[in-house]
C-alpha positions as CSV (number, residue, x, y, z in Angstrom):
1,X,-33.3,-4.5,-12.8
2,X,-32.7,-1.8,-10.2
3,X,-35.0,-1.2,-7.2
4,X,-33.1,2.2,-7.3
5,X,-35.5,5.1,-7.6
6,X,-34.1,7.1,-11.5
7,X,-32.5,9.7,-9.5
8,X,-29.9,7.9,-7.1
9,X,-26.7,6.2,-7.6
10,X,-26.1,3.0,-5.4
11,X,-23.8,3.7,-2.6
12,X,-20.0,2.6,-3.1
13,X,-19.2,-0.8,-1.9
14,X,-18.1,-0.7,2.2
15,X,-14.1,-0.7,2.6
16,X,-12.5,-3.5,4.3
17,X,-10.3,-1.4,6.5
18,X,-11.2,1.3,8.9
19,X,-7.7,3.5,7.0
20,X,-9.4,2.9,4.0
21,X,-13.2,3.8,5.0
22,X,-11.5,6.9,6.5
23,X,-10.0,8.1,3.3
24,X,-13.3,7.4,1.3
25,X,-15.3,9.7,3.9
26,X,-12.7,12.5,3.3
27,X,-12.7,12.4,-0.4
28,X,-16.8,12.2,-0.4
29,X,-16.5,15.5,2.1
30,X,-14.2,17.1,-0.1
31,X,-16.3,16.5,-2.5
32,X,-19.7,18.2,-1.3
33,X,-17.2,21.2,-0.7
34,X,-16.4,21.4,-4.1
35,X,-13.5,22.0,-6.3
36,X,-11.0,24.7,-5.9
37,X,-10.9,24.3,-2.5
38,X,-7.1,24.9,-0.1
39,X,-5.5,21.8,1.2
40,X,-6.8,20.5,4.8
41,X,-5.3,18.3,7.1
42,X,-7.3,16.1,9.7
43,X,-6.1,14.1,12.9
44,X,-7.6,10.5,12.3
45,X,-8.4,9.2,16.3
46,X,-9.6,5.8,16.8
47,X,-13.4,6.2,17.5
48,X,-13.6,4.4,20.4
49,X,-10.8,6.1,22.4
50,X,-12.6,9.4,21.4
51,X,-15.8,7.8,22.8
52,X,-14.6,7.1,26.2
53,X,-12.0,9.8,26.4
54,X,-14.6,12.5,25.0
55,X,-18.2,11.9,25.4
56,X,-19.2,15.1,24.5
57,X,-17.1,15.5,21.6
58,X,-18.4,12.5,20.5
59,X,-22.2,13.3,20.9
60,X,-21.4,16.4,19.1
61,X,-20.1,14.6,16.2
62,X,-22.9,12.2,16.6
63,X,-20.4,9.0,16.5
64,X,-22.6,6.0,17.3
65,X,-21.5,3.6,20.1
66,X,-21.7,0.4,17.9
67,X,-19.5,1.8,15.1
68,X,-17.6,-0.5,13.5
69,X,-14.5,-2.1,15.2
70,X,-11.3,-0.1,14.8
71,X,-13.3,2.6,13.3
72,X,-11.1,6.2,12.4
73,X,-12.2,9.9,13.2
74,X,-11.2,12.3,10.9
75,X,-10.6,15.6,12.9
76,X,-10.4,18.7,10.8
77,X,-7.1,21.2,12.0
78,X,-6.6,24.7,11.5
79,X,-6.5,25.8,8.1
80,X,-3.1,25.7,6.9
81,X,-1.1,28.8,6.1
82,X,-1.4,30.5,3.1
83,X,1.6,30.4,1.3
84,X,3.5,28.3,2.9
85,X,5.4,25.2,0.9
86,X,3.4,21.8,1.6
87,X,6.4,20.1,2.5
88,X,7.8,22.4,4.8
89,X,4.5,22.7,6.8
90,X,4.1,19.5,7.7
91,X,7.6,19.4,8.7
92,X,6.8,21.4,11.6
93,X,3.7,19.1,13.0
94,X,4.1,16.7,16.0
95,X,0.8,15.0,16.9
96,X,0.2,13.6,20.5
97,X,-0.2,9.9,21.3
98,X,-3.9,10.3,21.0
99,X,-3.7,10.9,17.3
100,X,-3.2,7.0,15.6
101,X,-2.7,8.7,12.1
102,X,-3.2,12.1,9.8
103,X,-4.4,12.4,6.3
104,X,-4.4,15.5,4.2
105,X,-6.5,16.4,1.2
106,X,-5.2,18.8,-1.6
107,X,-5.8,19.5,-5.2
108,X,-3.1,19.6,-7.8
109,X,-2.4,19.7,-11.7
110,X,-0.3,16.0,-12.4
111,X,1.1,16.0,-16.4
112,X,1.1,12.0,-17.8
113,X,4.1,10.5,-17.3
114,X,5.2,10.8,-21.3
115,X,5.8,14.8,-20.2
116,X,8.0,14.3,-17.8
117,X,11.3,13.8,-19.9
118,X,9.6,17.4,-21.2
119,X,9.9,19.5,-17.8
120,X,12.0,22.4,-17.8
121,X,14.9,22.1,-15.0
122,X,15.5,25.1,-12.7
123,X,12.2,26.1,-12.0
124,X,10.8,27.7,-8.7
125,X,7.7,26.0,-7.0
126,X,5.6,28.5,-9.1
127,X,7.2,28.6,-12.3
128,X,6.7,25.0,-12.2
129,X,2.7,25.2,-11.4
130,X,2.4,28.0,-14.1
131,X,4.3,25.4,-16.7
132,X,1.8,22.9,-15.5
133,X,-1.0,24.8,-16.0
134,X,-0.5,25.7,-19.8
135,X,0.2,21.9,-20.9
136,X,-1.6,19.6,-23.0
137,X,-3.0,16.5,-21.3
138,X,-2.9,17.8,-17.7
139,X,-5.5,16.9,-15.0
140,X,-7.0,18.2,-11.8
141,X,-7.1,15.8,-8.9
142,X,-8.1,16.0,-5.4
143,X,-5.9,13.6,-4.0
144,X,-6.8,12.2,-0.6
145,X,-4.1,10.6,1.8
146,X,-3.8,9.0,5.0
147,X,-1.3,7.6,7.6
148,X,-1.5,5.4,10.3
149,X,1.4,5.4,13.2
150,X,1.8,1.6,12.6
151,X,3.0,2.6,8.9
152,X,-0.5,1.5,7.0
153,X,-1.0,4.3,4.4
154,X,-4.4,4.3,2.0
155,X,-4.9,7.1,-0.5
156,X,-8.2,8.4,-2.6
157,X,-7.3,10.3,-6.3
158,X,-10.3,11.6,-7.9
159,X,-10.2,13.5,-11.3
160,X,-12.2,17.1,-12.1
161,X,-13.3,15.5,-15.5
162,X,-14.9,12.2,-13.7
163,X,-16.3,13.6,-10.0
164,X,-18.2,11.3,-9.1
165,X,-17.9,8.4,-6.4
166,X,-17.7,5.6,-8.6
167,X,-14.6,6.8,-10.7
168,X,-12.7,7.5,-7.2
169,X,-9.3,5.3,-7.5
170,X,-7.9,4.2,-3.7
171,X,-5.2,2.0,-3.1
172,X,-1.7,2.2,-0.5
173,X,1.3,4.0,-3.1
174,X,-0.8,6.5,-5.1
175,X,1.0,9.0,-3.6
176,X,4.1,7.8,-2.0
177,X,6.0,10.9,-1.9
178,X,3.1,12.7,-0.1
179,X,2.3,9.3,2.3
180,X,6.2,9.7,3.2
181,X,5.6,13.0,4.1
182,X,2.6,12.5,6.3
183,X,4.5,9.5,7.7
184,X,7.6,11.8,9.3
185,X,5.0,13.8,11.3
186,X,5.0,10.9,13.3
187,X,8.9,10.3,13.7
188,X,10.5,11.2,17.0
């Protein structure tokens, strides 16, 4: 029996790592903004370095002085620009050394992988999404993805047609294609 009052849902069980903790904050703050929503990018900085380097940053972001060990900050950047192809944005970004990872959150339409022999070839980026969008068996997902500089990468997928906490999948290669991505913004 639950000492639960009818109306809540018990909290999701505390990530071992601080990547992974990170990335589970994100999705649950995508999540309050709702669906629909453009893709946003965040500068992860280890909470203690923010602490000492920024105190007043960190006051205003109300980041407790016994956090957890190793804990991450997820930073919010400048809204990305409209129109502008995913891949070719984040080609331009160079973080400084105070930034120990990134992790970008963005919705798309993925097909099962039984449609995949069935994709037209020579499509443009949005003849492609507009295919998408008119098959069978498609789904919206938010997917959620982080980066560390030391090469750790963690990732969050959660579905339109089960939003809720408890049906959030994490694990490290989700979404390698997008974790390589995020990965070369740290390259030299």
């Amino acid at each position: 029996m639950s000492n639960l009052p009818p109306d809540s849902t018990p909290a999701p069980p505390m990530a071992a790592s601080p990547l992974t903790r990170a990335v589970l904050e994100l999705d649950e703050y995508a999540a309050g903004l709702g669906w629909d929503q453009p893709a946003r990018l965040f500068a992860l900085v280890d909470t203690a370095r923010l602490r000492a380097d920024e105190p007043q940053l960190a006051a205003q972001l109300g980041l407790e002085a016994d956090g957890p060990a190793g804990s991450l900050t997820p930073i919010e950047q400048d809204e990305l620009p409209a129109g502008a192809a995913l891949d070719e944005f984040l080609a331009t970004i160079a973080w400084p050394d105070t930034v120990a990872g990134c992790a970008l959150v963005v919705e798309r339409l993925m097909l099962p992988a039984t449609s995949e022999t069935s994709v037209p070839e020579g499509l443009d980026e949005r003849q492609l999404a507009s295919w998408v969008a008119k098959q069978p068996g498609r789904q919206e997902v938010r997917m959620t993805v982080a980066v560390l500089r030391d090469g750790a990468r963690e990732s969050a997928l959660r579905l339109r047609e089960k939003d809720s906490p408890t049906e959030v999948l994490t694990g490290a290669d989700l979404v390698p294609g997008l974790a390589e991505a995020l990965a070369a913004t740290f390259e030299d």
